[in-house]
C-alpha positions, 0 to 999 in steps of 0.5 A: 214075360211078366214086368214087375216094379223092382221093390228091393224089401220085397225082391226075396218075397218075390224070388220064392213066389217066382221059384215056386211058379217056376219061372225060369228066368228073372231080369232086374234092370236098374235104371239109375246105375245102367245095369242088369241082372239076369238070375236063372232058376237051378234046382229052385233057387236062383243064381245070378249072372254076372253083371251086365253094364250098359255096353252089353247085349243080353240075350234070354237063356228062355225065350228063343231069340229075346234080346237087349241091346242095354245101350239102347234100351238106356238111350230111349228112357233117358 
């Protein structure tokens, strides 16, 4: 698991360095609309989700038994 400081000029730069190392899943979080975006490495290209929102529990398609509860996860960094 790597975090990373969501930089939107440098979001592609950071897809195909990613794609490249082969990590299989990449989650941008936005703090200030409460939402999250899973994208899943297909064939060396990602693919997003669709848009999780606050009310959701997301659960990684990676790492056996990772979850986020976003509802709380918002509530403690407010």
């Amino acid at each position: 698991m790597y975090r990373s400081v969501f930089e939107p000029k440098k979001l592609k730069h950071k897809f195909e360095v990613y794609a490249s190392i082969g990590v299989r899943e990449y989650w941008i979080i936005h703090d200030g609309t409460r939402d999250l975006l899973v994208y899943s490495l297909k064939n060396g290209k990602y693919v997003p989700t669709p848009l999780f929102i606050s009310r959701n529990v997301v659960e990684s398609n990676v790492i056996e038994g990772l979850t986020l509860d976003l509802e709380g996860f918002f509530g403690v960094i407010e």
